[in-house]
C-alpha positions in Angstrom: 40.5 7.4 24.1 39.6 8.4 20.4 35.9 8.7 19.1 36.5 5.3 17.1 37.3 3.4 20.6 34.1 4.8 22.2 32.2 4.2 19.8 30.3 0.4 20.9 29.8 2.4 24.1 28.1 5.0 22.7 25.8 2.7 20.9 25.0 0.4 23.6 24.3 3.6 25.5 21.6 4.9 22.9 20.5 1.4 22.5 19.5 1.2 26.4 17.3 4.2 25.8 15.2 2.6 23.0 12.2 1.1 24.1 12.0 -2.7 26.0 8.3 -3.0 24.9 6.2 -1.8 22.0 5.2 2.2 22.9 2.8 4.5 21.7 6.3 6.1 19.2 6.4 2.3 17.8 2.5 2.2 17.0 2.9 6.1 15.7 5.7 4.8 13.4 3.6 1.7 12.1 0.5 3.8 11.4 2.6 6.7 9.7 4.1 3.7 7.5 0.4 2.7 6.4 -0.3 6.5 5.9 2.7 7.0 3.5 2.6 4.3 1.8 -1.4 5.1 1.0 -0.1 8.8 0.0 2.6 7.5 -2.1 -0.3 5.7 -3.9 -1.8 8.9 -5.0 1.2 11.2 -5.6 2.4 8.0 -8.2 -1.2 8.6 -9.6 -0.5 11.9 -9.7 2.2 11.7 -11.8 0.8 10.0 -14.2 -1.9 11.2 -14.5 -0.8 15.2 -14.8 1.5 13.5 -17.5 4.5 14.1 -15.3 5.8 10.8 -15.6 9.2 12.2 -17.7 8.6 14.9 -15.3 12.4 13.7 -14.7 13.4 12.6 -17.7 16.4 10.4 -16.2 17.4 8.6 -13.2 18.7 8.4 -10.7 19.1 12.3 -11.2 16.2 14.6 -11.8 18.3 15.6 -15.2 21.8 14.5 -16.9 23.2 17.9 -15.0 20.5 18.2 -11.7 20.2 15.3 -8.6 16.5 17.8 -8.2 14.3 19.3 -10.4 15.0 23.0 -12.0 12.6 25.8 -12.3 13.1 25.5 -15.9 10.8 22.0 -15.7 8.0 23.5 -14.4 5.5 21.9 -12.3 5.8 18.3 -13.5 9.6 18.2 -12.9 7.9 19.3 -9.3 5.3 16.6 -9.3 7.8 13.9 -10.7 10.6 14.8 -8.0 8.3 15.1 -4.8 6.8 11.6 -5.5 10.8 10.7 -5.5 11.3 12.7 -2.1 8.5 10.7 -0.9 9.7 7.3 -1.5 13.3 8.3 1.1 10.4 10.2 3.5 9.0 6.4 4.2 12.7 4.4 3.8 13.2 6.9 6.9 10.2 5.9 8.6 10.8 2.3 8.1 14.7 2.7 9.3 13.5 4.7 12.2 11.3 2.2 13.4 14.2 -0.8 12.9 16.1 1.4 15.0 13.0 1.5 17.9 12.4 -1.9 17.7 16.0 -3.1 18.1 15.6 -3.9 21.5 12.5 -5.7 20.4 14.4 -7.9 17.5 13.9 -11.1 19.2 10.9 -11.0 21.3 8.9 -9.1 18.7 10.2 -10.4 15.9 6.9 -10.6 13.8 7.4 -6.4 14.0 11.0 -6.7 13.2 10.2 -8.9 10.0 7.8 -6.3 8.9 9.5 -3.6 8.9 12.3 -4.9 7.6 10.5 -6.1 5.0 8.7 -2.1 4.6 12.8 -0.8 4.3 14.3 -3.5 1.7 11.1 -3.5 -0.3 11.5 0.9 -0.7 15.3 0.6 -2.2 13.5 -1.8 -4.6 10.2 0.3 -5.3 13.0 2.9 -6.6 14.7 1.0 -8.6 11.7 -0.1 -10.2 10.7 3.6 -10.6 13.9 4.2 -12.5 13.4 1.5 -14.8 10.3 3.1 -15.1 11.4 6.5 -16.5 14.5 4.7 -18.4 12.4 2.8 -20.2 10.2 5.9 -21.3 6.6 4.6 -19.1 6.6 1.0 -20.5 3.1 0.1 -19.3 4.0 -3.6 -17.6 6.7 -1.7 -15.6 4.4 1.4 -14.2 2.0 -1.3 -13.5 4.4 -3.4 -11.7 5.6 -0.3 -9.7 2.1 0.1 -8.4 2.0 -3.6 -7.7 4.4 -3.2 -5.3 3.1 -0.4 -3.8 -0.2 -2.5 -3.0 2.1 -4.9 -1.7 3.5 -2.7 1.0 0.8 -1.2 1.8 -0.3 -5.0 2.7 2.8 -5.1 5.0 1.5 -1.3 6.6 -1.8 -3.0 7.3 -0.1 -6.0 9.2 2.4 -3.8 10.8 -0.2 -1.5 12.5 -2.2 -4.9 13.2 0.6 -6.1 15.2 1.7 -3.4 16.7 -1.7 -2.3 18.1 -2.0 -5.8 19.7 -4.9 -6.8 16.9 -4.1 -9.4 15.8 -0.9 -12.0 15.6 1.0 -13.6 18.7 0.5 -10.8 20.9 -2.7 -10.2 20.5 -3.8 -8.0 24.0 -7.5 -8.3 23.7 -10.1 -11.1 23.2 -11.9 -11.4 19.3 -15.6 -12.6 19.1 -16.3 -16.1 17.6 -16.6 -16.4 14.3 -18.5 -19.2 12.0 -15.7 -21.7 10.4 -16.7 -20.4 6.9 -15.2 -16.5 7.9 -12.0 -17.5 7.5 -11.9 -18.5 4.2 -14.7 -16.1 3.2 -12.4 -13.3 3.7 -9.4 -14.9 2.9 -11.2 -15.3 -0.9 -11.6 -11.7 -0.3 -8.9 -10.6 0.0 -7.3 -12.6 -2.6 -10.0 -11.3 -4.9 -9.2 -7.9 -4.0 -5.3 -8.8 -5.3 -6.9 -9.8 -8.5 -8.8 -6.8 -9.0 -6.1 -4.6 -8.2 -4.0 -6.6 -10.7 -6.1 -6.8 -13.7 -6.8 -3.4 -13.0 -2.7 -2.8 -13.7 -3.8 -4.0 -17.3 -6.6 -2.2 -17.5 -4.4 1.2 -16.9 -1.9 0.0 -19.3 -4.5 0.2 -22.1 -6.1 3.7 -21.2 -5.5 6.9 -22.2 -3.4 7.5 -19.1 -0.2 7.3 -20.0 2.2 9.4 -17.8 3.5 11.1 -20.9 2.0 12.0 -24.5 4.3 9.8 -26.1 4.5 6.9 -23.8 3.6 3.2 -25.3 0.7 1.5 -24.7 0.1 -1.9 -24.1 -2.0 -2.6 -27.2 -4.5 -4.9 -25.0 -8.3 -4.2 -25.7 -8.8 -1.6 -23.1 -13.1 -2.1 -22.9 -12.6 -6.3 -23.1 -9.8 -6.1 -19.8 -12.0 -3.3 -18.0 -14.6 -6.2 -18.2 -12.6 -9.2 -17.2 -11.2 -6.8 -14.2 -14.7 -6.5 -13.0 -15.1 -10.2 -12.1 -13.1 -10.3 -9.6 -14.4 -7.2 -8.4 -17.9 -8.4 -8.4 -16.7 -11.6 -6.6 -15.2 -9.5 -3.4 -18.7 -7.5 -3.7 -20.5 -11.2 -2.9 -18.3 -12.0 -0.4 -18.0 -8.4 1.9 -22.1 -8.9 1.5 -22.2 -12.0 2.7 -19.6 -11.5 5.8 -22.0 -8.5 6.7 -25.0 -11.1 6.4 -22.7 -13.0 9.3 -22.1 -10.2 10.9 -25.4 -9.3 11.2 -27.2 -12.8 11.9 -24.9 -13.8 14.1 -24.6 -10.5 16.2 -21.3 -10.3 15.9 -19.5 -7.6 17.6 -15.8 -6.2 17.9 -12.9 -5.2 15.6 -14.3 -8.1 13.0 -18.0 -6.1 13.1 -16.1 -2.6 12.1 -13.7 -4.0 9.3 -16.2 -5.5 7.5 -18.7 -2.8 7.8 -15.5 -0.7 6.8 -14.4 -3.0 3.9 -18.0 -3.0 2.8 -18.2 0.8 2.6 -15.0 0.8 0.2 -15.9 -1.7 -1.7 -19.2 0.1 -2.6 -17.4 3.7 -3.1 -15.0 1.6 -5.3 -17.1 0.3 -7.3 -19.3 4.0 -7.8 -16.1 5.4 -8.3 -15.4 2.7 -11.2 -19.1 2.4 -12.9 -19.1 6.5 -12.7 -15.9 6.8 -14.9 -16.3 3.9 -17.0 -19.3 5.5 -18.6 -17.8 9.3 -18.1 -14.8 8.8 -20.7 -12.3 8.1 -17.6 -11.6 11.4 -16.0 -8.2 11.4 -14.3 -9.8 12.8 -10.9 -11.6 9.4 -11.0 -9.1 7.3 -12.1 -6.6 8.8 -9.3 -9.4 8.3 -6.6 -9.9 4.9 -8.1 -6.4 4.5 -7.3 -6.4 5.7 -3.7 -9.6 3.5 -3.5 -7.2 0.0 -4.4 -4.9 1.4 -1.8 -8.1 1.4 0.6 -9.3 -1.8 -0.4 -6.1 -3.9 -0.4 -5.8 -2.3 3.4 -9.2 -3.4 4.4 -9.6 -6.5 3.1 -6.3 -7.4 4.4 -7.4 -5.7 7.9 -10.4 -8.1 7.8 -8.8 -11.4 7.1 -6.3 -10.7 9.4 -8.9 -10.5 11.6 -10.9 -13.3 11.0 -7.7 -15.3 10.6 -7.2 -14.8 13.9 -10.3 -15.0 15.9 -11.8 -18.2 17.4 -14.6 -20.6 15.6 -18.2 -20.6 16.8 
């Protein structure tokens, strides 16, 4: 019998070894997703703001001659290329937890979706980075490659939400009751946070940040959008403080009484972080910890609706 023959055999036989219920690898996998995706955050920050952005100056190769980067580019080819690397790093992970959960397809299938959605979304994310660098750091597209990064690292949050037994269908512990107005409340929130995170994209496309000396600009009134991108920031200020007041009148305890207490405390450090280099002439260490700190935020106010979304009414 030849190897082609064997071969459903073989599979069936690997498949009968993956897991029949969601393991401690499966939750590993789903927090490592959340992890990259947050690192991938930075290192994209990183680029740009080391002016690395035609670190590789074409895609999908490094250069016209080189699939990597060459000595001869010097560390931003380096930068530019490991923040590539790190985009197939997490299409593994998300592949690699399809392949645990396969078992899991049907029963589970609010994990399968996810990470599905983790593993088509990454082949995308990259072809939006090479548009990116083919387009020589057109503002709208480096924003909209960061968009999606936010977006997936709303699917992470979910992901390790589900897996963990948190929240969703399969929830394996009991949430406090919440007021009716929670729901919504932090549903605002996080919706707010989007906002922020969005107008922030415009606010980044008018700094001095660029990716490259000679990148364009948006030509949008940097000062006027770093204004209008605090509203919405303000408005998910109001409502983390007045989920805490809940939180606190109502002595509520449990996972809902640590994510907002967690989504208050980086809401607060983003908004230091944005106050302290607005009026410090934007200093790239800020701006990429303000970035990390958008990563943080979308997670936690996504962490915290989920929550509330899913917890029972006082």
């Amino acid at each position: 019998m030849n190897t082609a023959s064997r071969l459903p055999d073989i599979i069936q036989r690997l498949a009968a070894r993956l897991p029949h219920q969601v393991d401690n690898t499966v939750r590993r996998l789903a927090m490592l997703s959340l992890v990259g995706q947050t690192i991938l955050v930075v290192t994209g920050g990183a680029v740009r703001l080391t002016s690395s952005g035609l670190g590789c100056p074409t895609w999908p190769r490094c250069t016209h001659d080189s699939l990597v980067n060459t000595p001869e580019m010097g560390i931003h080819g380096f930068i530019e290329f490991g923040n590539r690397m790190l985009t197939f790093a997490l299409a593994a992970v998300a592949a690699l937890m399809l392949v645990y959960l396969w078992n899991l397809r049907k029963e589970r299938r609010d994990l399968f979706v996810l990470a599905l959605g983790l593993l088509a979304s990454i082949p995308a994310q990259a072809i939006i980075g090479g548009i990116t660098v083919l387009t020589r750091l057109n503002p709208w597209v480096v924003g909209l490659h960061f968009l999606v990064s936010m977006a997936l690292v709303v699917l992470a949050t979910l992901l390790v939400n589900r897996a963990y037994g948190r929240t969703g269908r399969f929830m394996d512990r009991s949430l406090a009751a919440l007021p009716a107005v929670t729901r919504p409340v932090m549903n605002a929130v996080a919706l707010f946070s989007a906002a922020a995170v969005m107008l922030g994209v415009a606010v980044t496309g008018a700094g001095p940040h660029a990716g490259d000396a000679n990148a364009p600009r948006n030509d949008l009134d940097w000062d006027l959008v770093s204004h209008i991108h605090a509203v919405p920031a303000y408005l998910v200020t109001a409502g983390t403080a007045f989920a805490v007041f809940l939180v606190l009148r109502k002595g509520i305890t449990g996972p809902f009484r640590t994510a907002v207490f967690l989504l208050l405390g980086v809401t607060v450090l983003q908004a230091v972080i944005g106050f302290t280099q607005y009026y410090n002439g934007i200093p790239a260490l800020l701006v990429g910890a303000h970035m990390l700190g958008a990563a943080l935020l979308m997670a936690a106010s996504t962490n915290a609706a989920d929550l509330a979304g899913c917890s029972p009414r006082s």
